[in-house]
Structures are given as structure tokens and as C-alpha cells.
N, C-alpha and C positions, 0 to 999 in steps of 0.2 A: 655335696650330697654324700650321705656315708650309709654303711649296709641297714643300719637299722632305722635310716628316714626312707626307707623304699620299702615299700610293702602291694602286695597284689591288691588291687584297686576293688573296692568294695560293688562298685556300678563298673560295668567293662565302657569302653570308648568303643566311637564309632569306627567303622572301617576306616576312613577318609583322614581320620585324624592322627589316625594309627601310621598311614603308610606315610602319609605329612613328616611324619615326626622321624622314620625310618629313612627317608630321603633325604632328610636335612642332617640324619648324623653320616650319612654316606657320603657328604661332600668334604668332608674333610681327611678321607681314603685318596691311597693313592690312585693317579687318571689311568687306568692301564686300559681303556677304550679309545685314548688317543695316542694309543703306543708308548707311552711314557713309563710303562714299568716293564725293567726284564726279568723278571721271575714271579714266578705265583701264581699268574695266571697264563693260560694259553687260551688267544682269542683268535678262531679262526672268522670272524663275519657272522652277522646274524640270521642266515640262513640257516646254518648250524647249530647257531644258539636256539633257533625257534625248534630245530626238530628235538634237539635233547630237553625243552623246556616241556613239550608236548609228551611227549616220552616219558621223561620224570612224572608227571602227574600224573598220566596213566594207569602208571603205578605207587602211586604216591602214599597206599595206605597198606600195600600188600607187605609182606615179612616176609622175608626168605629163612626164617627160624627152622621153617617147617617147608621142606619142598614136596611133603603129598598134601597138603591145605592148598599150594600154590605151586603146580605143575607148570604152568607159565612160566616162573623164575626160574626152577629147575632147569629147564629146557635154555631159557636165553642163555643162562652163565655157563653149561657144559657147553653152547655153541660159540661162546666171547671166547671163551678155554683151549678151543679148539683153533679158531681164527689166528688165535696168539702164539699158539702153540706152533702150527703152520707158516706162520710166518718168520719164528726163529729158531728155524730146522729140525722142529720135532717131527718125529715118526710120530702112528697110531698108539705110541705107549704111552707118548707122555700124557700125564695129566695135570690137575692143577686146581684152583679154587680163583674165584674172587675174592678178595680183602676191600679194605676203608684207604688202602692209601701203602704207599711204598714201605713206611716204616713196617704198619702189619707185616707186608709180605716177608721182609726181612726178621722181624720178630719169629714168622712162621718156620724158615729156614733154619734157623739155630733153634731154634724147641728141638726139629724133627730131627736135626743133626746131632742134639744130646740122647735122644731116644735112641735113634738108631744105632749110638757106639754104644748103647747098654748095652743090646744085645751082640753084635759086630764087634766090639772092642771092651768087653771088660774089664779088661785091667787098666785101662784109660779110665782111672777113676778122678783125676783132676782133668776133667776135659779142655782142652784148646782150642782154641782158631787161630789160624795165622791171618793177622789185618797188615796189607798197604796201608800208611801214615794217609794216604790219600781214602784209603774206602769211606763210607757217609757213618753220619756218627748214631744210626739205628741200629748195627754191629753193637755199638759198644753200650747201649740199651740192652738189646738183646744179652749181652754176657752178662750184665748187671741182673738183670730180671731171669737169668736160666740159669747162672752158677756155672758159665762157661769162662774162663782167663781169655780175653784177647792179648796175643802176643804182638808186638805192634813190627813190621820191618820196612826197611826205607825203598826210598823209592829213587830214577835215576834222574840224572839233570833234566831230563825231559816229562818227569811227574809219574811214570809208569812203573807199575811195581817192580823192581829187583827181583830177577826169577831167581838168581845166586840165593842174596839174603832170604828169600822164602825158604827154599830146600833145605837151607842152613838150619832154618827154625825148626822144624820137623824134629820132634821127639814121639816118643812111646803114649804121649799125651794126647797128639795131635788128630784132631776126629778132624776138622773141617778147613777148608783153603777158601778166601775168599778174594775176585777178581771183580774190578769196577769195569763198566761199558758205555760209557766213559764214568769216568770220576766228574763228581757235580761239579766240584772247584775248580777243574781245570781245563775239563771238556777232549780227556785222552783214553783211550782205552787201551788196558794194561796188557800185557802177553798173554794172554787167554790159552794159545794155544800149547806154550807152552808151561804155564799154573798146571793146564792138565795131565800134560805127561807127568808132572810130580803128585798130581791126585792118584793115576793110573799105577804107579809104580811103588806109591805108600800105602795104596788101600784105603783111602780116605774119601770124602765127601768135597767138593768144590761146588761152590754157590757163585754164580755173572750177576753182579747186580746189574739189571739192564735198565733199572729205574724209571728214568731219564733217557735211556739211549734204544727200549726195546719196540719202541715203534716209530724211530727216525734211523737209527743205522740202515737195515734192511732197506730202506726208500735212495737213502744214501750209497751203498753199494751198487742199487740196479742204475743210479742216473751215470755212474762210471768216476766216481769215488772209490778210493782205495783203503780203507778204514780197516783194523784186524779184523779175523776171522772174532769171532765171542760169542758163539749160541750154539745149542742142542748139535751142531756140527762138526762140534770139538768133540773129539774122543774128553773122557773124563770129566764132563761138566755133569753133575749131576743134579743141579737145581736151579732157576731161574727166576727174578723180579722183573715184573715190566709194568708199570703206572699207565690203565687208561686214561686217566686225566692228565696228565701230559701230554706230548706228542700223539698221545689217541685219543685227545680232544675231544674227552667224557665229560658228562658230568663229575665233580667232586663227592664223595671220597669212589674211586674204583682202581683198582689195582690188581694184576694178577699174581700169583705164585704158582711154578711151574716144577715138577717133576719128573725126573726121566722115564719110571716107571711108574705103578701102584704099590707096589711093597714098599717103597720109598715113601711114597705121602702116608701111609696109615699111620706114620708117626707123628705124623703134622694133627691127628684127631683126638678130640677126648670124648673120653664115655663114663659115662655115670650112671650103674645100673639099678639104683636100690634108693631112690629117693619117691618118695610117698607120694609123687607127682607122678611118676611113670617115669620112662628110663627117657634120661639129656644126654642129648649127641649135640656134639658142635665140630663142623671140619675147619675154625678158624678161631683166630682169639675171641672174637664177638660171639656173642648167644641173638637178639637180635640183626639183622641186616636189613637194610630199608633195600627195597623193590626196586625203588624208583633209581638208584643207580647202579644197578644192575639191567634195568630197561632201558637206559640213555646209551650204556655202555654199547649195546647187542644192536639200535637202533642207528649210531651214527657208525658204527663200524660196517652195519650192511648201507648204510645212505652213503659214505664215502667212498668205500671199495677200497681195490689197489691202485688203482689210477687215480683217484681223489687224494689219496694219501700220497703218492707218486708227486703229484702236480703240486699240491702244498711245498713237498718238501726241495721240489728244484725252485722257488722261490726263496723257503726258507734259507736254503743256501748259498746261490747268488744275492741274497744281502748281506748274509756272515761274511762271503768274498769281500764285499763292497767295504763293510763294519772294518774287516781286521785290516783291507790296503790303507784304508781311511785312517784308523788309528797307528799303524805304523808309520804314516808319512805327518804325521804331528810331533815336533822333537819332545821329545824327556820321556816318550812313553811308547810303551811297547806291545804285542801281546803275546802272553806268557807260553811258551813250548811250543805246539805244531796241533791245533785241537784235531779232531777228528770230525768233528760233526759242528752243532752250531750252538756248544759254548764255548764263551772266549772271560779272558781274566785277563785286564789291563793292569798290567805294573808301571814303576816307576823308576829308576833309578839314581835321577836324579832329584825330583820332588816330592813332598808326599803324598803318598796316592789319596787321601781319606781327606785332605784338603782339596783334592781334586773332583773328589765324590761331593762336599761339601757344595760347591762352587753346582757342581751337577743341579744337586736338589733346590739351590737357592732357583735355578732355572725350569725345575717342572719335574726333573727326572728322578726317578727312583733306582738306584746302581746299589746291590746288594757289598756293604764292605767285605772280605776275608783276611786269613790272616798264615802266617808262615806259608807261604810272603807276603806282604801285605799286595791287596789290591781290591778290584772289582769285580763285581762277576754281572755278566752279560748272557740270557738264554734268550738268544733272537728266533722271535716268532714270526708266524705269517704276517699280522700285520704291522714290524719294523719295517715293511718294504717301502710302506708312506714316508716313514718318519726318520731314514736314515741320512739323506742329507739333512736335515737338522739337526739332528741328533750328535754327527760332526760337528758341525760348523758350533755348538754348545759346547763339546766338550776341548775344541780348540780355544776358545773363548775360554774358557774354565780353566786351563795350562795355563795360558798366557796371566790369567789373575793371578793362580799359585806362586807363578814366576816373580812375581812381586816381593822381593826383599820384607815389606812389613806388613807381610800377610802368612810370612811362614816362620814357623813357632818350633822349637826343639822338645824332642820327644821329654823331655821330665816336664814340660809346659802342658803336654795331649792327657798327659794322668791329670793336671787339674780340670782340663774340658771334658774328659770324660765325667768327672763327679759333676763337674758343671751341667751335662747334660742330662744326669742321671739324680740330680736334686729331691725331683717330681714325685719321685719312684720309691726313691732307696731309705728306710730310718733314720732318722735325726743323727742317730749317735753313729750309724756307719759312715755317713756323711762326715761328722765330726773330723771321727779317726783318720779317714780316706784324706781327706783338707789336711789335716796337722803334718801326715807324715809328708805330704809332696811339696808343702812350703818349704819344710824341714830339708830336705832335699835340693831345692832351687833355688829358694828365697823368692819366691815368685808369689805374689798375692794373687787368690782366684778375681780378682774385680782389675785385676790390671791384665786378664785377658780378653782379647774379643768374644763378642757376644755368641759369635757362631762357633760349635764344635763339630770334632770328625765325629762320626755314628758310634753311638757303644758298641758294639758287635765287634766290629773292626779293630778298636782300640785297648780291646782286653788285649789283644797279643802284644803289647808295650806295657802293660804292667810286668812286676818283676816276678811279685810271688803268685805261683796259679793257684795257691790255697786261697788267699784273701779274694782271686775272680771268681772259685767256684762259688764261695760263701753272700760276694756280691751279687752273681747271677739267679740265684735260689732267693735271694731276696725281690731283685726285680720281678722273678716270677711269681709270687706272692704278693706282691703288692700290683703289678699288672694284671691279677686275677681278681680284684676286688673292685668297689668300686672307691672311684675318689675323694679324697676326704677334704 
């Protein structure tokens, strides 16, 4: 089928046929209602899902474009703002907005941190931020898209930023420091408190992405976890991300951005005063905002509470317990540094880990690959608590395949299963090329490897040149954005 045998259908279909057809292309998504996928979704039971389903529709057609047409919206998102705020040790100052999702909020962060060194740092006319090798790659979106340099510094055996190498980075350029809570990839959260004192002492701006971690740490520290300080608490933090659809178990897309004060956020807004329509305000990258998740967002956070949220998460955590003794007492693999909350990244040392994810999916599960270092990533939710002895007993089963002498393959062999995998997708002729060179290389023919490969994702970090992965992955997205030919 290709884009121009699809066309908007002259007579519409009935309901019935409609949702038929929508249900039959969902079966071949991954199961994450039998606990079988750790990222992407967070599925607390369907109690939850009916109230934000009911909630979503409620408001389903309203627009937050405009909060004096819809004082209702208004109202819920300064009260979610407030909730969020509250809970990661904001005073009455901080303020903040709803976004579509973490990247916004983090997009939001670096707009208002270039604004703000106009005025605060002029002479910083090539602006910076200093990025952990770990922080998420919406930072480095965000530089692209605002004309801000990421300076990239390392981080220590334990995945946590380098407070030394941050400091060190600090030039006359430097508007913004930014600190993960945890880091997505490795599930550690960085020295926050000390990132700040070097915020406090350079005059600069520090952003916590709390993404991921700003509605589980908090539930985490009260059950008698020991996780760093990293919120509104730290001297020097002066901006924060936190995803209700994550661990605040929103509806998709709702995400907060938080600031210390209000002088701080009016750089996060734009105004456009002279257009023939009347004057456009928008406090966010979007001009539209759907209603409806910003209703879900206000409605499961007052039907949860802190004790709902509490009680999830001391589950959420005695499974992580269970996941990482589990996985540590399986030989060849490990998990990676000491997490903080309840992401884990399984390594390998001795096998490869992407043939171990491999071995995963042939069995049902869906394990997100990474890369420097390679491994897997794991965000245990409420309901892995079903599925964690299986999910063991799989992934031991899974080891012990790897362990099979003629089932493991050397890394100039994985460059040909990547294009193997990546056939589908990628141009004839990148194909071509991408083939000639890794024969040329191993003498290894693509049809004298096995059928199954490790995940593309994972095995860009084993190609050599990162020019030919970016140019490969711009392509997969251009052809995964079409339809299939």
C-alpha cells in the first residue's frame, strides 16, 4: 500500500467496522497489559484507567488555547501546578505550566534559560549548558532548536554526574547546569545538591529533570529510601521537569515545568501583539492544548492522593528489590550501578546483552536496548509485581540460550544484522552500501547469518562511524513515517 493508493474514503464506514479494523492493527503492539513491556506505558489497573478515561472525555473537546473561554482548565492546571509543585519542595513561589510530555518541558527550560541570560548575562552571547553524558537527549533538542552549545562532561563509575568536571566546564558562556533525577538510562540520580552550589556561586540557572523520577522519588524517600536530596529543596535549583504520565499515572501527553519564581517563567512565554486576529499569548511551545489531559491529569491526582501514590510505590519497589536480587543472582549479568528508584539497566560482561534482549522478545517481552554500555533498560511498574517471577525465570532461560557457543555472533557480524533488520525500512542504496562495506570488513555474507537480530536501537553503538548512524536513523524516520510500500 503506498501514500497515494490511500485516499479519504468518499462514503465514511460504519462505527463497528471502524473499531474492527483498529483492534486488529493493535494486536500486533506490544502486550504491556500483561506486564510485558517496561517502558512506555505505566499501567496502574483499571480502576484508574476508567477514571482518567472518564475525565479525558469530559473534556474532550475543550482547548486550553484560551483559559477565559475555559475557566475550568485554567483552574484544574494551576491546581496539578500546585500539587507538583508541593510535592517537590516548592514554596508558594514556585510556579509552572502544563506541557504535552517531558521533552516540551525540557524544550521549555532552555528557551527560558536563553532568555533569561539576555537580560542577566549579555555578554554570554554564545550561550552554554553544561550536559551529563547521561542527561536525556531533549537537552540536546532543545540546543539544536534554541542556538544554545551543549557542553557534554562525564560522569563517574557510578553513571552520576562529575561535580569536578561540571565546575571545570564553566566559562563566561555558561547560562544553564543541568542535573538528572534520575537519569532515564540508568535509574541514579546525579549530585543535585551539589550541581547547586556551583549554580549558586556562578550565577547561573540549574534545571533537575525529574521526568521520570518527580512523582516516584518523593513516595520513595517517605517509605525510608535513601535517594539524593534533587527538588525545589536544594538551594540553587532553579527549574524543574516532572511527567504526569509517568509515575503520575495521567493520561498521555501531560507533563509539568516548574519554576522557582514568576520572573523566571515569563521567559518561558511568547507574545505576539499586532497580528490582525487580536494579540496570541501562548505560556508553552503549543498554541492549542487538548482539555482532556489536563482533566485526567487534576482528576487522578485528587482520586490517588499521597497515600494512593504512597501505596503504589512501596510495591513498585519491593518488585525492583525482587527484579534486581533476581537478576543479580543469574551468572553473566548484572545490574548496572546502584539505581535509586525503580529503573534498573541489565549489563553483561560476559555475553551480549542485545542477544539476550533477543532471546527476551522471541519470549513475549519487550526490554528497551541502550547503548554506552550496552544493555537493557527496565522501568518496573505496578503491575510487574504479577509478572516478576516469570519474567526471571525468561530471562534466565534467555542467558543460558546466549551461552550457546552457535548462537553468539562477533560484533562486525551485529553490523550485518543490524541492516538485516533494518531492510524494511532503509533505501535500496543505503542498504547496498551499509552490505558492501561489513562484508568487506569480515567476509561474512548477510544470508549466512541467523535469522534473528539484536534491536537497531541498541546496535548503532557498534557501528564505527556515528556520521553514517545519524544519516541511517533520519532515514528510518522518514520511511517509518510513511506508509509502506
Amino acid at each position: 500500500m503506498t501514500e497515494q493508493s490511500v485516499q479519504l474514503p468518499v462514503d465514511g464506514k460504519n462505527k463497528e467496522e471502524i473499531l474492527d479494523t483498529m483492534r486488529s492493527m493493535r494486536q500486533h503492539d506490544v502486550q504491556w497489559r500483561q506486564g510485558k513491556t517496561f517502558s512506555l506505558v505505566y499501567n496502574v489497573g483499571e480502576e484508574v484507567a476508567e477514571i482518567l478515561k472518564e475525565a479525558y472525555l469530559l473534556f474532550f473537546s475543550e482547548n486550553a488555547l484560551n483559559p477565559t473561554a475555559f475557566p475550568s482548565l485554567r483552574k484544574m492546571e494551576a491546581e496539578v501546578v500546585a500539587m507538583t509543585a508541593g510535592l517537590l519542595g516548592g514554596d508558594r513561589n514556585v510556579v509552572g505550566n502544563m506541557t504535552s510530555g517531558g521533552t516540551e518541558s525540557i524544550l521549555m527550560a532552555v528557551k527560558t534559560a536563553r532568555d533569561w541570560a539576555r537580560d542577566h548575562k549579555p555578554d554570554a552571547a554564545s550561550p552554554e549548558m553544561v550536559l551529563p553524558t547521561t542527561a536525556h537527549p531533549a537537552f540536546e533538542k532543545a540546543a539544536h532548536y534554541f542556538g544554545v552549545k551543549p557542553v557534554h562532561t562525564p560522569v563517574g563509575f557510578d553513571f552520576r554526574a562529575d561535580v569536578e568536571a561540571v565546575s571545570k566546564s564553566i566559562t563566561s558562556q555558561t547560562i544553564l547546569i543541568v542535573g538528572s533525577a534520575p537519569s532515564y538510562a540508568q535509574g541514579v540520580v546525579d549530585p543535585i545538591q551539589q550541581l547547586g552550589e556551583i549554580a549558586l556561586e556562578e550565577d547561573i540557572l540549574f534545571h533537575v529533570d525529574a521526568c521520570v523520577g518527580g512523582f516516584m522519588l518523593p513516595f520513595v524517600h517517605r517509605l525510608g529510601y535513601q535517594p539524593l536530596d534533587f527538588d525545589f529543596r536544594v538551594p540553587g535549583v532553579t527549574s524543574m521537569s516532572a511527567d504526569l504520565h509517568k509515575y503520575g499515572y495521567a493520561a498521555k501527553g501531560a507533563s509539568t515545568i516548574l519554576y522557582r519564581d514568576k520572573d523566571l517563567r515569563r521567559y518561558q512565554f511568547y507574545v505576539y501583539t499586532d497580528w490582525t486576529g487580536g494579540i496570541y499569548a501562548s505560556p508553552t511551545m503549543t498554541g492549542t492544548r487538548p482539555g482532556g489531559a489536563i482533566a485526567a491529569a487534576w482528576a487522578v491526582m485528587n482520586f490517588l492522593g499521597e497515600n494512593g501514590y504512597l501505596h503504589i510505590a512501596d510495591i513498585v519497589m519491593k518488585t525492583t528489590h525482587i527484579l534486581r536480587a533476581g537478576i543479580d543472582d543469574i551468572p553473566g549479568i548484572s545490574v548496572l550501578s546502584d539505581p535509586d528508584m525503580s529503573i534498573i539497566a541489565i549489563i553483561s560482561d560476559k555475553y551480549n546483552i542485545y542477544e539476550i534482549g533477543d532471546e527476551m522478545t522471541v519470549r513475549g517481552w519487550h526490554l528497551d536496548p541502550q547503548q554506552f554500555p550496552a544493555s537493557l533498560h527496565l522501568t518496573v511498574n505496578r503491575n510487574h509485581a504479577d509478572v516478576a517471577g516469570h519474567f526471571l525465570s525468561d530471562l534466565a532461560a534467555s542467558v543460558a540460550a546466549v551461552r550457546r557457543p552457535s548462537l553468539r555472533k562477533t560484533r562486525d557480524a551485529l553490523l550485518l544484522s543490524v541492516v538485516q533488520a533494518a531492510v524494511k525500512y532503509l533505501p535500496e542504496k543505503t542498504v547496498s552500501k551499509l552490505m558492501a562495506r561489513s562484508s568487506s570488513m569480515t567476509g561474512i555474507e548477510g544470508s549466512n547469518l541467523p535469522q534473528r537480530s539484536a534491536p537497531i536501537y541498541g546496535m548503532m553503538g557498534t557501528l564505527p562511524n556515528r556520521g553514517d548512524i545519524h544519516e541511517l536513523v533520519l532515514d528510518l524516520i522518514d520511511k517509518m513515517t510513511r506508509l509502506e510500500e
